[in-house]
N, C-alpha and C positions, 0 to 999 in steps of 0.2 A: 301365161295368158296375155292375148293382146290387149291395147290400151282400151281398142272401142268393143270389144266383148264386156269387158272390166267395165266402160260405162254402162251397157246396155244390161248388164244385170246391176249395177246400182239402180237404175232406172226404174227397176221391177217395183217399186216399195210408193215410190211418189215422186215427180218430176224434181228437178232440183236444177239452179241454177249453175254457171260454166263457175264460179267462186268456190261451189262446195262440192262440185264433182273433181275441180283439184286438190280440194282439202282431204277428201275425206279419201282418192284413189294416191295422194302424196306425187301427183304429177304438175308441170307447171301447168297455165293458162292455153297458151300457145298449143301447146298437145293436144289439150281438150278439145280446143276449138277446131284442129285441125280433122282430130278423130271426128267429131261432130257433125264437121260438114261432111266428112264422108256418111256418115253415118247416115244423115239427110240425104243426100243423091240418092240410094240406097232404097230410101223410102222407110226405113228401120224406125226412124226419132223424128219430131216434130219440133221447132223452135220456135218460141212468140216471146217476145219482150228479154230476151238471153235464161228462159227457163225452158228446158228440157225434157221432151216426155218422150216415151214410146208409143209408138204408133199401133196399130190392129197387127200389123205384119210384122214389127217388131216383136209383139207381145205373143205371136203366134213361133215364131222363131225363137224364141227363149223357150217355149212352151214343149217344144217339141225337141229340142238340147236336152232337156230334164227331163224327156219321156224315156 
């Protein structure tokens, strides 16, 4: 599984900071954030103050992965 799937279903549960989505996926910083911003262009995840959520279309695209 890629890194930014790997975040986008962390995501699922409660947004979380770029700190604990590399603690808890065991990747460094730099990853996250890279994933991240992809993720962001994408339109997938939202960032405000380095906390991470998914978005409607993010949520709708996970949604439909596990249908």
């Amino acid at each position: 599984m890629q890194l930014a799937e790997r975040i986008l279903r962390e995501l699922t549960t409660a947004p979380l900071l770029t700190r604990q989505l590399a603690a808890r996926l065991e990747a460094n910083r730099p990853g996250i954030m890279a994933a991240c911003r992809c993720l962001r262009h994408k339109g997938l995840i939202h960032t405000e103050g380095g906390m991470h959520g998914l978005t409607r279309t993010g949520k709708t695209l996970l949604a439909r992965a596990c249908a």
